[in-house]
C-alpha positions in Angstrom: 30.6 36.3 -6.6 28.4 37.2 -9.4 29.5 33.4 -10.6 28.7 31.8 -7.6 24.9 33.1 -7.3 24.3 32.2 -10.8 25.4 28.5 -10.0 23.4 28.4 -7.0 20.1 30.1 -8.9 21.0 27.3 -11.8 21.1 24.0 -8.6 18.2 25.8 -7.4 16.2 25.6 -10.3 17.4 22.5 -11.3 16.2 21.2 -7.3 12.9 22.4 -7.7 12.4 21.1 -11.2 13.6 17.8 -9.8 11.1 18.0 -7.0 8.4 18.3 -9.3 8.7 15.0 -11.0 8.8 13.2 -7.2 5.0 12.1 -6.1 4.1 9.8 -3.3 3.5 6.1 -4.3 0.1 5.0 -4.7 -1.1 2.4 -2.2 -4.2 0.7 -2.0 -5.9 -1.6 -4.0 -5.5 -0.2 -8.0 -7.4 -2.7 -10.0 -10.0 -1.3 -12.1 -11.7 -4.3 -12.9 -14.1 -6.2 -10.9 -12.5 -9.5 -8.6 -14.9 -11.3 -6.8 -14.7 -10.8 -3.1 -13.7 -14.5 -2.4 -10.5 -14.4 -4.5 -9.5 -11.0 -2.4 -10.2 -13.1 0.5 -7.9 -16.1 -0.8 -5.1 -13.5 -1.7 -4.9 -12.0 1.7 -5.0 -15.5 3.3 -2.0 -16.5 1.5 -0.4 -12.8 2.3 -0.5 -13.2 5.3 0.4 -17.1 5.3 4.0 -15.9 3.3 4.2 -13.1 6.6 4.5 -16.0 9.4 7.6 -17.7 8.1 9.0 -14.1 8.0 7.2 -12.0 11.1 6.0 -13.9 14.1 2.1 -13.6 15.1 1.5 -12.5 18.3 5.3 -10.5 18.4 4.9 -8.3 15.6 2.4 -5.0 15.4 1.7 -4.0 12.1 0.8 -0.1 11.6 -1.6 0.0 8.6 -0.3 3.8 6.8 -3.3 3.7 4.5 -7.4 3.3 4.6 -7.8 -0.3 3.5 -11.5 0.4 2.5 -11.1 -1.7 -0.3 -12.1 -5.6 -0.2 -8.7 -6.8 -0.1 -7.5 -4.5 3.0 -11.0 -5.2 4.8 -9.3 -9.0 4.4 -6.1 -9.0 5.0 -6.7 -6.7 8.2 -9.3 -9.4 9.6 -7.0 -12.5 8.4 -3.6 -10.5 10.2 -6.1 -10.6 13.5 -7.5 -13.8 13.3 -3.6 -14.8 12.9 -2.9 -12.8 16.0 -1.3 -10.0 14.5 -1.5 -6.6 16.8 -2.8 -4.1 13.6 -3.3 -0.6 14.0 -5.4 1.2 11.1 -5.5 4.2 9.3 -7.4 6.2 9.9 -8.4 9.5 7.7 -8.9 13.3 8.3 -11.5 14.6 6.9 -12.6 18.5 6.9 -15.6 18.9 9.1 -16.3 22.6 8.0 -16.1 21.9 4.5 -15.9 25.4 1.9 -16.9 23.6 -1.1 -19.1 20.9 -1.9 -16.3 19.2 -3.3 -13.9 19.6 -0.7 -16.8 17.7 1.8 -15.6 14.0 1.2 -11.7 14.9 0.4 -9.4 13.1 2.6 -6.9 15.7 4.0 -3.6 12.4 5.0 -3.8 9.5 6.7 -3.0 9.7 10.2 -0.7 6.5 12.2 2.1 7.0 14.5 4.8 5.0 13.4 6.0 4.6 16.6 2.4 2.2 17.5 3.9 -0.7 14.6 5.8 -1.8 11.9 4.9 0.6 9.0 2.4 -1.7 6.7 1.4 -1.0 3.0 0.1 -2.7 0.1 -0.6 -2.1 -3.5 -2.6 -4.5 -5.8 -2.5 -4.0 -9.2 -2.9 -5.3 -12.5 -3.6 -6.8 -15.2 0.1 -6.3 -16.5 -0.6 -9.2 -19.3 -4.0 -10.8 -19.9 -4.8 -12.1 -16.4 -2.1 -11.0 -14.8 -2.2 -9.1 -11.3 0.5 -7.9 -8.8 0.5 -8.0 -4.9 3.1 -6.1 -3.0 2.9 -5.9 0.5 5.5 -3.4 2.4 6.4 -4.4 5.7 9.0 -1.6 7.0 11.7 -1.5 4.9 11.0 -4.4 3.2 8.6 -5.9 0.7 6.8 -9.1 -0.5 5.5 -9.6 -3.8 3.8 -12.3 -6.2 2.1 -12.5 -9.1 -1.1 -14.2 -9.5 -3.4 -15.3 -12.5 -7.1 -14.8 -12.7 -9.1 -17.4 -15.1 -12.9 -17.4 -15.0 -12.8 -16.8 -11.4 -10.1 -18.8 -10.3 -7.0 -17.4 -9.2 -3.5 -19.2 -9.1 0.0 -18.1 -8.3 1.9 -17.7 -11.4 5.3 -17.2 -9.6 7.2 -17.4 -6.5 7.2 -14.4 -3.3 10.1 -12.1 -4.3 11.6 -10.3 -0.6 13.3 -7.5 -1.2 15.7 -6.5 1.8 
């Protein structure tokens, strides 16, 4: 018995060490550097372009599970309506009796039924290499994702979409 619990205490420890290391992905837009607004623009036009062959406009509702605040999200949101795309946003709790002054801004989660849309995320990140930036959009279970090249403010695909199933 003794044997037992000291296997179990071991798998427990070895769980909670394990859950540790697990954090939730970062979505969002993650570039540090400055991109004029114009090439966001052209990135979530050709997004959202890639999504048509793939998820019909006007049959598909797209639940957005993070603030898109960012330039980017502010641009593939309008270009998904003007497409005729039925997207829900995030939206964010936010403590209205704050304790601290720092707590007064702090997001508390984002807050979207899932059951209102197909779960939507994106992350756009770089540069990887000189000039190089990522796209991933997550669509469900699913995801799209290109590479793109930025030279003295003009960007260019440097690679194919990639689906992952």
């Amino acid at each position: 018995m003794q044997r037992v619990n000291q296997r179990l205490a071991l798998m427990l420890w070895i769980g909670c060490l394990l859950a540790g290391c697990v954090s939730p992905a970062p979505y969002g837009y993650l570039v540090k550097e400055a991109v004029p607004p114009p090439l966001l623009e052209r990135l979530a036009q050709d997004t959202v372009t890639r999504m048509e062959a793939l998820y019909p406009p006007a049959h598909t509702r797209l639940a957005l599970t993070h603030p898109a605040t960012d330039p980017y999200g502010r641009a593939l949101i309008e270009t998904l309506r003007q497409k005729g795309y039925g997207v829900l946003e995030s939206r964010v709790n936010v403590r209205t009796t704050p304790s601290t002054r720092a707590d007064m801004h702090t997001p508390i989660e984002p807050v979207v039924p899932h059951d209102e849309g197909i779960p939507l995320r994106y992350v756009v990140d770089g540069p990887f290499e000189p000039h190089l930036y990522r796209l991933t959009v997550f669509i469900g279970n699913q995801s799209l994702s290109r590479v793109y090249r930025l030279d003295q403010h003009v960007i260019a695909q440097a690679g194919a979409w990639v689906r992952k199933e």
